[in-house]
Structures are given as structure tokens and as C-alpha cells.
C-alpha positions as CSV (number, residue, x, y, z in Angstrom):
1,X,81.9,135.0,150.7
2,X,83.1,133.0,147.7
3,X,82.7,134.6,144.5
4,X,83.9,135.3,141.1
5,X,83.3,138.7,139.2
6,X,83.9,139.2,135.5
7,X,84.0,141.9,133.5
8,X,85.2,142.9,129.8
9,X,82.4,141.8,127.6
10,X,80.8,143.9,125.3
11,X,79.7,144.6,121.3
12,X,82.7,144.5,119.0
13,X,83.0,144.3,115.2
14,X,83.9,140.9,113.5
15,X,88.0,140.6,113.6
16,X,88.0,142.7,116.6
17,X,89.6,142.1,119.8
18,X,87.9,141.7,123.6
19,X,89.6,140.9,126.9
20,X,87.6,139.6,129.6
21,X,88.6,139.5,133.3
22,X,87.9,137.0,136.1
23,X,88.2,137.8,139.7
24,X,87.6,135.5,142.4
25,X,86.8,136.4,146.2
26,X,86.4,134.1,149.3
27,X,88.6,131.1,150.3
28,X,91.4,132.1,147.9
29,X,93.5,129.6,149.2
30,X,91.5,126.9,148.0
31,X,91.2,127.3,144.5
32,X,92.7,125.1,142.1
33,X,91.8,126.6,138.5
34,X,89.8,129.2,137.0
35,X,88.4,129.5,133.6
36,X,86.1,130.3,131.0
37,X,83.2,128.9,129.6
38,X,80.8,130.2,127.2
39,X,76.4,129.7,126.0
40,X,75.1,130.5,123.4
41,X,71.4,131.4,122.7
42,X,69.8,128.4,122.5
43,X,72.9,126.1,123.1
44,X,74.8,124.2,125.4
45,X,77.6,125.8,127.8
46,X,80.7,125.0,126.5
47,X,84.7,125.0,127.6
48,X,86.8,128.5,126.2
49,X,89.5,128.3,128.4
50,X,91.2,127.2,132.0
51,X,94.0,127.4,133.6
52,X,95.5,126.1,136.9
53,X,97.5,128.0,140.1
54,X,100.0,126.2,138.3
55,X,99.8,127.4,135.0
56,X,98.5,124.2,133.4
57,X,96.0,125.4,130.3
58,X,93.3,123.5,128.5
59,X,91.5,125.3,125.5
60,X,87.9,124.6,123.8
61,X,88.3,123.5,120.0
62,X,86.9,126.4,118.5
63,X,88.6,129.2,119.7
64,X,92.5,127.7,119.9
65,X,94.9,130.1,118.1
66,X,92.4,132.9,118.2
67,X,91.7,133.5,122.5
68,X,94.7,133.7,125.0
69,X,93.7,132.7,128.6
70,X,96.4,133.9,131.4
71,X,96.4,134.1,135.1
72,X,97.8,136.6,138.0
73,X,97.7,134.5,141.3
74,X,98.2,137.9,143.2
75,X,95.4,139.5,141.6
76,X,93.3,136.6,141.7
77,X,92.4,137.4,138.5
78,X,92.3,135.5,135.4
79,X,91.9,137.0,132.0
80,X,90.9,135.9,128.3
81,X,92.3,137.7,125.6
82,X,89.8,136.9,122.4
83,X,91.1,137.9,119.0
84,X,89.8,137.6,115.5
85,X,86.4,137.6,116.7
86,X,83.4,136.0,114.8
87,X,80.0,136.4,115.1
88,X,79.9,132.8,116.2
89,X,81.7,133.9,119.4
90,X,78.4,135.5,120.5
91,X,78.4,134.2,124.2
92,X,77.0,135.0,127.5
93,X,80.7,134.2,128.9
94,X,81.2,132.6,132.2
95,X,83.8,132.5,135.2
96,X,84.7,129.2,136.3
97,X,86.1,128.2,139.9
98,X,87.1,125.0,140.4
99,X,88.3,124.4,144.5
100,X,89.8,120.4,143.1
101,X,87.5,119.3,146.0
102,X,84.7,119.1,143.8
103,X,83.5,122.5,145.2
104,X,83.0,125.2,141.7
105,X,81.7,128.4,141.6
106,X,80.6,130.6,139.1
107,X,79.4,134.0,137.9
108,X,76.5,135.7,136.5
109,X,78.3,136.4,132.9
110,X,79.3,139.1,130.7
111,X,77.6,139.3,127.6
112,X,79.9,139.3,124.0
113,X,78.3,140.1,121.2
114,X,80.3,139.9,117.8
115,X,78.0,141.4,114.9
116,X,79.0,144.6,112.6
């Protein structure tokens, strides 16, 4: 069965630190990238981070500089270091599979919540 798994999320004080993690199940062969995205209440979702099996990486505009995305092809896992969070982070945050074939998966979320 395909399927991706996070886990990480979490309350943490503004400035603080997080690191999510991302592992995918199923059809390993197959996939292409993994990622982050994030929604906010009452917003769109929106990009964080990806990265290829290859190690290419594309980052959301609002979070460059501050979250780290990195992969472990063994593992299957893929990770997102967040630092210097802000309230404004406050995200159900998503896994993202993406099979290049047009095939993505996803999973249910981890909830972030920045607020002291």
C-alpha cells in the first residue's frame, strides 16, 4: 500500500526549533520527490519544501533561510528542519509524494503550532 507518514509537529515557542519527518511506504521505486507543504486556518495550501531522489531542492518564499528540507533515500524518509519559528508558521503540515508520472500522494498532517 502507498503511503506517506509524518510525524514531528507539535506546540513550540516563537524562535524555537521543530523537525518534522516524512516516511513513505508502497512502490518505493517509483517515487520521484517528496516534500512539504503547509495550510493554514482558513488559507490556501502552500509549497515549504521538496526535494528530489536526486537531491534537487525547491523552497516556498517564506520560510527560505529559516527551514532545512533533507532526504535519506534508505530511510525513505525525508525531513524539514524549521528554525526561528513564527507564529505565522502555524500549519497543518503536509507530506508530499510525487511518483513524476503524475501519480502524488499525501498524508493526513501534523499539526505545528507556533504561539508562546
Amino acid at each position: 500500500q502507498v503511503q506517506v507518514v509524518e510525524s514531528g509537529g507539535g506546540l513550540v515557542q516563537p524562535g524555537g526549533s521543530l523537525r518534522l519527518s516524512c516516511t513513505a511506504s508502497g512502490s518505493i521505486f517509483k517515487i520521484y520527490a517528496m516534500g512539504w507543504y503547509r495550510q493554514a486556518p482558513g488559507q490556501g495550501r502552500e509549497l515549504v519544501a521538496t526535494i528530489t531522489t536526486g537531491g534537487s531542492i525547491d523552497y516556498g518564499g517564506s520560510i527560505k533561510g529559516r527551514f532545512t528540507i533533507s532526504g535519506d533515500n534508505e530511510k525513505n524518509t525525508v525531513y524539514l528542519q524549521m528554525n526561528n519559528l513564527k507564529p505565522e508558521d502555524t500549519a497543518v503540515y503536509y507530506c508530499w509524494r510525487d511518483e513524476g508520472d503524475g501519480a502524488e500522494y499525501w498524508g493526513k498532517g501534523t499539526l505545528v503550532t507556533v504561539s508562546s
